[in-house]
C-alpha positions as CSV (number, residue, x, y, z in Angstrom):
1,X,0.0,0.0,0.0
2,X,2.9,2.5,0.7
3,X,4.2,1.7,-2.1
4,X,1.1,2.7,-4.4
5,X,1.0,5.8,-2.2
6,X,4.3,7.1,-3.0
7,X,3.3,6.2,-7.1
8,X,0.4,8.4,-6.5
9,X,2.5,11.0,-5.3
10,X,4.8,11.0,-7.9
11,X,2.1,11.0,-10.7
12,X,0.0,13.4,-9.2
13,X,2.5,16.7,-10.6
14,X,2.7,15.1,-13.7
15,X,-0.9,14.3,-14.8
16,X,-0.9,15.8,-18.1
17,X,1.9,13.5,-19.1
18,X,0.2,10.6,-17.4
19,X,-3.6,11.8,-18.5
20,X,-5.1,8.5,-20.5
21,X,-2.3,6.3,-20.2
22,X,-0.8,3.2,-18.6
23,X,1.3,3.5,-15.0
24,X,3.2,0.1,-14.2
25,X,4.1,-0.1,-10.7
26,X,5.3,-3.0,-9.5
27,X,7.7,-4.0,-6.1
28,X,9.9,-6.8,-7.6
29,X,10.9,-7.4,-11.0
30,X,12.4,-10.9,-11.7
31,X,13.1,-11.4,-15.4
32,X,12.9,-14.7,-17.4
33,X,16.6,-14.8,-17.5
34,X,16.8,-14.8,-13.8
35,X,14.7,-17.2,-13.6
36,X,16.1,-19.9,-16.0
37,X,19.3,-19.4,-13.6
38,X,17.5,-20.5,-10.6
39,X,16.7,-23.3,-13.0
40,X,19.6,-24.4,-14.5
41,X,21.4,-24.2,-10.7
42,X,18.8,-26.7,-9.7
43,X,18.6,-28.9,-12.5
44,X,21.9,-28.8,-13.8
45,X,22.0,-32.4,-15.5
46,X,19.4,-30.7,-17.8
47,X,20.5,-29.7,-20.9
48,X,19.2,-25.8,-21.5
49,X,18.6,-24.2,-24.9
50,X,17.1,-21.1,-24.0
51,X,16.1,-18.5,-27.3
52,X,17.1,-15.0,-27.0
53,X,14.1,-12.9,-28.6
54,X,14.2,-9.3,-29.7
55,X,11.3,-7.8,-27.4
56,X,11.2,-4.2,-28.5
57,X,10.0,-5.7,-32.0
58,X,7.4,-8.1,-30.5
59,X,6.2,-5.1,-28.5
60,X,5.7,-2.8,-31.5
61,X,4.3,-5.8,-33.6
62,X,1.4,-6.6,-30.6
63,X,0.8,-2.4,-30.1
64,X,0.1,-2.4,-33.7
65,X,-2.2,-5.4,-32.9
66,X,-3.9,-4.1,-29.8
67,X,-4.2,-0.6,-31.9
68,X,-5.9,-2.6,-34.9
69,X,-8.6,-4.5,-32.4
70,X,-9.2,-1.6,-30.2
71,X,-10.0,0.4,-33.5
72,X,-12.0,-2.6,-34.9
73,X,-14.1,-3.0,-31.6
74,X,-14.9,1.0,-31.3
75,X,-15.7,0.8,-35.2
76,X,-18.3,-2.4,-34.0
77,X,-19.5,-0.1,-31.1
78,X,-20.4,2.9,-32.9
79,X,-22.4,0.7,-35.5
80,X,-24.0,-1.2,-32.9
81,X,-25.1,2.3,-31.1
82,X,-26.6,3.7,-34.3
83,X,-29.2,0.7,-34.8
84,X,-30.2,0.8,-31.0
């Protein structure tokens, strides 16, 4: 709870910035990489083949995607509101 607090506080001079859009807050960040480690230290007669993967372009490539279905449902909405 403290922690939200202090988020609120630090958004709260900044709203236009933040106005309509997404604030992550999170505690504790453990990453997938950190997390295979844990795994290979435990398992390590396991053989590991772990894929690195370009995240900035799967990000862009599911914004695009979100943008395209968010557009489609609004476009769905407004028709629906017209017949009712």
């Amino acid at each position: 709870m403290v922690e939200f607090i202090l988020v609120v506080a630090e958004v709260l001079p900044h709203l236009d910035e933040t106005k309509n859009r997404l604030v992550y807050v999170h505690g504790k960040v453990i990453t997938q990489r950190q997390i295979l480690g844990i795994a290979q230290r435990i398992a390590r007669e396991r053989k590991w083949n772990p894929a690195n993967v370009n995240i900035a372009g799967l990000m862009g490539k599911s914004r695009e995607s979100y943008a395209k279905e968010v557009q489609v449902a609004f476009s769905a909405k407004r028709s629906l509101g017209r017949v009712s």
